[in-house]
N, C-alpha and C positions, 0 to 999 in steps of 0.2 A: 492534391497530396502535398501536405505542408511537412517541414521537418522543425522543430524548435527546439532548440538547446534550454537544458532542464540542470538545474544546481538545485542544492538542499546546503542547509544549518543546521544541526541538532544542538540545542542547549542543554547539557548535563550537571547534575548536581556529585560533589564531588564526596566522597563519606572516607573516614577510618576505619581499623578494620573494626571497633564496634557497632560500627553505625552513623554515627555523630559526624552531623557537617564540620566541613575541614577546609583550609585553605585551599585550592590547588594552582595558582599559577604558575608553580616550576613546570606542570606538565604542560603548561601553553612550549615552554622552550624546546618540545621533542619534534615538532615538526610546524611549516609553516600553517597550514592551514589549522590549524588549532590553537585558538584564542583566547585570552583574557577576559573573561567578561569583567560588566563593571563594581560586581562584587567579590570576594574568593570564594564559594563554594561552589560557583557556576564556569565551566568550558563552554566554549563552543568549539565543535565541527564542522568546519567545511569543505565540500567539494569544489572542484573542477565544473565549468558547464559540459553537459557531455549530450550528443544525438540518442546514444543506445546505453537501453535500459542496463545490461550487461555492465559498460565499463562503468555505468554511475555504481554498480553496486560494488564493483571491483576497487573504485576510488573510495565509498566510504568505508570497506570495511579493511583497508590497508591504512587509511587512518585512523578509524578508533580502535586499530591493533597497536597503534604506535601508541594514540593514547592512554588506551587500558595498561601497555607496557610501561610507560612512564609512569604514571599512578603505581601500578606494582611495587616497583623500584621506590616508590614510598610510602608504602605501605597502604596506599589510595585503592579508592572502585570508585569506579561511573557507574550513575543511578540515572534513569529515562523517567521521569514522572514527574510531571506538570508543576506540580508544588515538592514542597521537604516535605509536606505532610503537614509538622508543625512546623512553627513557626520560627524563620531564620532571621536574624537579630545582625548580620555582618553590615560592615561600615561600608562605604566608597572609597577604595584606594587607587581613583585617579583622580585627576582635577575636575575631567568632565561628568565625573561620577558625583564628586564632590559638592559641582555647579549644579549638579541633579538634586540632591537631599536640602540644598538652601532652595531651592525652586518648590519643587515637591515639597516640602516638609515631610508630613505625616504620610502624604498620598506614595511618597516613593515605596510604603511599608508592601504595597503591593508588588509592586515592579521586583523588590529584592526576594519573592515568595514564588516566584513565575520563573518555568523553563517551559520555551515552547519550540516549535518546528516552522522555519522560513524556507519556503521554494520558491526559488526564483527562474523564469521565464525570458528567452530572452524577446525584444520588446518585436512586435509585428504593427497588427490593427491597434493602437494600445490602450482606446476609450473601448473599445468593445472588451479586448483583455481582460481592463479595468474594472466593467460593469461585472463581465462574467464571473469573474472572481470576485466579489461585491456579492454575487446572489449563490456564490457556494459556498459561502459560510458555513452554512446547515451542516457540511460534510467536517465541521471538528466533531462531530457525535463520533466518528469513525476511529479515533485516536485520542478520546477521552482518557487518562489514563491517572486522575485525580480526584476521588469526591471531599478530599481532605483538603482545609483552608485553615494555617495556625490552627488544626487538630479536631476543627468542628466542619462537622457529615453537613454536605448544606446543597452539593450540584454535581452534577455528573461530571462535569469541568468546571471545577472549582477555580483552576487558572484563567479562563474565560471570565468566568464571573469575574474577580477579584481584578483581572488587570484590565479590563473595561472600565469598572465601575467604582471602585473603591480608592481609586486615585483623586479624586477629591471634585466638587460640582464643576472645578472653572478649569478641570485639565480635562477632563471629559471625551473633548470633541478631539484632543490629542491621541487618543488610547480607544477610544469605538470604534463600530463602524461606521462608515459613512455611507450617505445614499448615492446611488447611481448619479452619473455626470451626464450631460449632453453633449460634452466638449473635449478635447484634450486643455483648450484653454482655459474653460471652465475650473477643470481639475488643479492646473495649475494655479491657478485664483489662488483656488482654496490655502492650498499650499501656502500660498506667499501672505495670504491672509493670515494665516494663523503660525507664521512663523512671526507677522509683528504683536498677535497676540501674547505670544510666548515671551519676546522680548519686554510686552509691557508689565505682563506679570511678573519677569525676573526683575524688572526696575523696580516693584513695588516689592520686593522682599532683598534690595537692597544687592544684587546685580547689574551690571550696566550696559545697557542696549550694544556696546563696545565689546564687553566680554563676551554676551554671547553673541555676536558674530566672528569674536575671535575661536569660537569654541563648536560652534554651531551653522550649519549650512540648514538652512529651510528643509530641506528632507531631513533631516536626522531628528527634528523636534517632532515629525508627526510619526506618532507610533503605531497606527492605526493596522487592524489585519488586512488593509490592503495598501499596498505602498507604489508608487512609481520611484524609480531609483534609477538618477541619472549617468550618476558615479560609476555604474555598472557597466551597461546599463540593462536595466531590467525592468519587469514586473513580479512586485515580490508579496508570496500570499503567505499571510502568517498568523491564520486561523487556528492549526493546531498543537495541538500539546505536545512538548516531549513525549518521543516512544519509540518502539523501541524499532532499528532500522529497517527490517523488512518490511514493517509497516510502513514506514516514511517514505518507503522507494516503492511502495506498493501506490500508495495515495498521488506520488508525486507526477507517476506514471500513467494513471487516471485521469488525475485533472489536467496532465500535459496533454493528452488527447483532446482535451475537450478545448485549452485554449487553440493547441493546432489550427480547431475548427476554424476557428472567427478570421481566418485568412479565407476562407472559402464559402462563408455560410452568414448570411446580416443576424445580426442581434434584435429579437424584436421583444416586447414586454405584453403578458396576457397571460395564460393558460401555458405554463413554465411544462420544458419539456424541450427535448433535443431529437430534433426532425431529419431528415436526409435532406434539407432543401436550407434548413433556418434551426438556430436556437431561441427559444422563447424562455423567457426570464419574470419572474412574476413582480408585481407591482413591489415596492420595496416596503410597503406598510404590510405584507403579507410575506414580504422575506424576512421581517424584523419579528414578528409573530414564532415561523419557525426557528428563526436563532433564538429568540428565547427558551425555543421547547429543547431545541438542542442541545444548549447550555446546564440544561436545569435535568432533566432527566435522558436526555441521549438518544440512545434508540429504541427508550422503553415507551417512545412515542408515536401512535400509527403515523402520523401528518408527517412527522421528521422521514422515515423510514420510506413512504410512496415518495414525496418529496426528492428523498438520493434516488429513487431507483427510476424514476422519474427523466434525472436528470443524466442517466446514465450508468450510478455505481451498482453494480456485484456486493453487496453485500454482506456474503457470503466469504469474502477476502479479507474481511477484517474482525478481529476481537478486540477489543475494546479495553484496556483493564479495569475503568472504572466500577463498572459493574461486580466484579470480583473483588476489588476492597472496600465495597460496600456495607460497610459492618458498623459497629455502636457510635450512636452520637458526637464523644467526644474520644480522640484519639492521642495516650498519652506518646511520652518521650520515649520509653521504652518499648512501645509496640511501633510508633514508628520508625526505630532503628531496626528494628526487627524486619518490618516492610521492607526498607533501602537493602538491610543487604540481600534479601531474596530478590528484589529486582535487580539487581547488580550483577546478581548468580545470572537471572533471565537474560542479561545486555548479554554476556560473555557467549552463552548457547546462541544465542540470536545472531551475532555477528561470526562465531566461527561457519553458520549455516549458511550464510548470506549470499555466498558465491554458487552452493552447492547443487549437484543435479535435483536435489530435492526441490529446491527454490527457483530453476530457472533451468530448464532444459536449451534453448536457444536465444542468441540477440535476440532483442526485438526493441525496434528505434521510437523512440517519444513523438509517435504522431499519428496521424491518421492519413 
C-alpha cells in the first residue's frame, strides 16, 4: 500500500462579460496560488500536494472561488477549454515570455492558443513514474474539451494537436512526447541535451547562451506532456486539456492510483495492461499510434477506448466536451464568444458542486 501526494494546475482562459478574451492578471493578486501566465487571457490554479481526494477538492475549489470572485469584481469569467476557440493574438508581458516569442517566433502562436491541465505526483520509482505516464497519454481523450483551433473543426484536442505540433519542425522534440527512458540518467541526458539545444537555437535568433541561463533552468525549456520537476519535486503529467475540475480531480485520482502502483508492482513492456502482480506498457511505436487516435478523434475510437480500460479507467466517469462542440467547419468570433460564456456558466455549477454529497460521499486517499 503506497500513499502519493497528488497536486493539479488548471489553466483558464479569462473573457468579458461578452465573451471576448481579456486581460486578467489583477485576478493573479486575490490569492497565492493563482498565477500569471505568460500571456493575459490565461490564469493558472494551483493546488497544495494533498494524500486525500477530499481535501484536493476542497483546496481547488476554495481557489477558484477566490478566483472566479476576483474576475467578478471585474467584470471577468474563467472559461476551462483547451483552446479560445478562435484565435488569441495577446503579446508576452514578461521578459521570459518575451525571450519566448524571439525564440519561437511564429511557433509560440500555438503555446499562446493552449490551456491545459498539469498533475503533479510526488516523485517515488521516478523512471517507472516517468515511463508510465509516457504510456497514459491516450487518457487526454478523457478531458478533450476542444475540437476548435483559431476557429477551424480539425481534432478532438485541438490543443494536443497544435501545442505538439505546430510549434515549428526544430522545437518539436521540446513540446511532444517523448519515448520511454531506461534510466533516470538516461532521462536526464535528454534534459540537459536539449536544454543546450535550446540554447543553440536562441543564439541563432540572436539571444545569448548567457540570457538564457539567466532566464532558463533545463527543466523549464522542455515542455513536454511528461515532465520531471526538480524544483518541486515532482512528476508532472500534462497530457490534458483545460476542464472543467471535477473532471480534473476525477482523472488526477485515477492516474494517482496507477502511479501509486510502480512502488509495488515492476513496469514491464508487451500486451499493456495493469495486472495484480506487474503493469505492462505497450511498446511506444503502439503508444504513439493510440495518441494519435486520441488526439484526432477521442473516444470515438475502439483501440483508444479498450486501450483506457485496459489500463484501468471507468469510463464511464468522464464526458468529454469535445464531442459536444463538435459543430461546423469553421467557427466564427461571435459563436465562439457565445461558447466561453456558456462554459463559464458550466465552471461556476461545476465548482459550487465540487465539495458536494453529490460528488463525493467520503475521503478516499490517492492510492492504492
Amino acid at each position: 500500500m503506497c500513499e502519493i501526494k497528488t497536486g493539479v494546475e488548471l489553466e483558464l482562459w479569462v473573457i468579458d462579460r461578452s465573451g471576448r478574451l481579456c486581460d486578467g492578471r489583477e485576478i493573479a493578486e486575490a490569492h497565492e496560488r493563482i498565477k500569471p501566465e505568460f500571456i493575459g487571457p490565461l490564469v493558472e490554479i494551483q493546488t497544495e500536494p494533498h494524500e486525500n481526494e477530499l481535501e484536493l477538492r476542497r483546496d481547488l475549489r476554495r481557489t477558484l472561488q477566490t478566483a472566479m470572485r476576483a474576475a467578478s469584481a471585474e467584470g471577468k469569467q474563467l472559461v476551462p477549454l483547451g483552446t479560445p476557440l478562435t484565435a488569441s493574438d495577446a503579446s508576452a508581458h514578461s521578459e521570459r515570455g518575451r525571450l519566448l516569442e524571439t525564440i519561437y517566433g511564429d511557433g509560440l502562436k500555438s503555446a499562446k492558443n493552449c490551456a491545459g491541465t498539469h498533475v503533479h505526483f510526488e516523485k517515488g520509482d521516478v523512471i517507472d513514474q516517468l515511463n508510465l505516464l509516457t504510456a497514459l497519454d491516450p487518457a487526454l481523450a478523457l478531458l478533450s474539451t476542444s475540437p476548435y483551433y483559431s476557429g477551424k473543426n480539425g481534432n478532438d484536442s485541438s490543443r494536443a494537436q497544435a501545442y505538439r505540433k505546430l510549434c515549428g519542425p526544430e522545437f518539436r522534440g521540446f513540446c511532444d512526447l517523448w519515448s520511454y527512458a531506461d534510466s533516470l540518467e538516461e532521462w536526464t541526458e535528454r534534459v540537459d541535451h536539449m536544454y543546450e539545444v535550446f540554447k543553440r537555437l536562441s543564439s541563432e535568433r540572436g539571444v545569448s547562451p548567457e540570457t538564457v541561463e539567466e532566464f532558463f533552468d533545463p527543466e523549464d525549456t522542455v515542455l513536454n506532456p511528461v515532465r520531471l520537476r526538480e524544483c518541486q519535486p515532482t512528476v508532472e503529467w500534462r497530457a490534458p486539456d483545460a476542464a472543467l475540475p471535477s473532471q480534473i480531480v476525477q482523472i488526477a485520482v485515477d492516474v494517482g492510483q496507477l502511479v501509486s502502483q510502480t512502488g509495488d508492482k515492476p513496469i514491464e513492456f508487451g500486451s499493456p495492461g495493469v495486472r495484480s502482480d506487474r503493469i505492462r506498457l505497450p511498446e511506444f511505436s503502439e503508444l504513439q499510434e493510440l495518441s494519435h487516435q486520441a488526439i484526432r478523434s477521442g473516444l470515438g475510437t475502439v483501440e483508444v477506448r479498450e486501450y483506457l480500460r485496459t489500463m484501468g479507467f471507468d469510463l464511464s466517469k468522464y464526458q468529454p466536451l469535445s464531442p459536444q462542440l463538435n459543430g461546423p467547419p469553421t467557427l466564427d468570433e461571435s459563436e465562439a464568444r457565445m461558447l466561453r460564456l456558456e462554459q463559464a456558466q458550466r465552471l461556476r455549477t461545476d465548482v459550487e458542486g465540487l465539495t458536494g454529497d453529490s460528488t463525493i460521499s467520503a475521503p478516499t486517499t490517492l492510492s492504492i
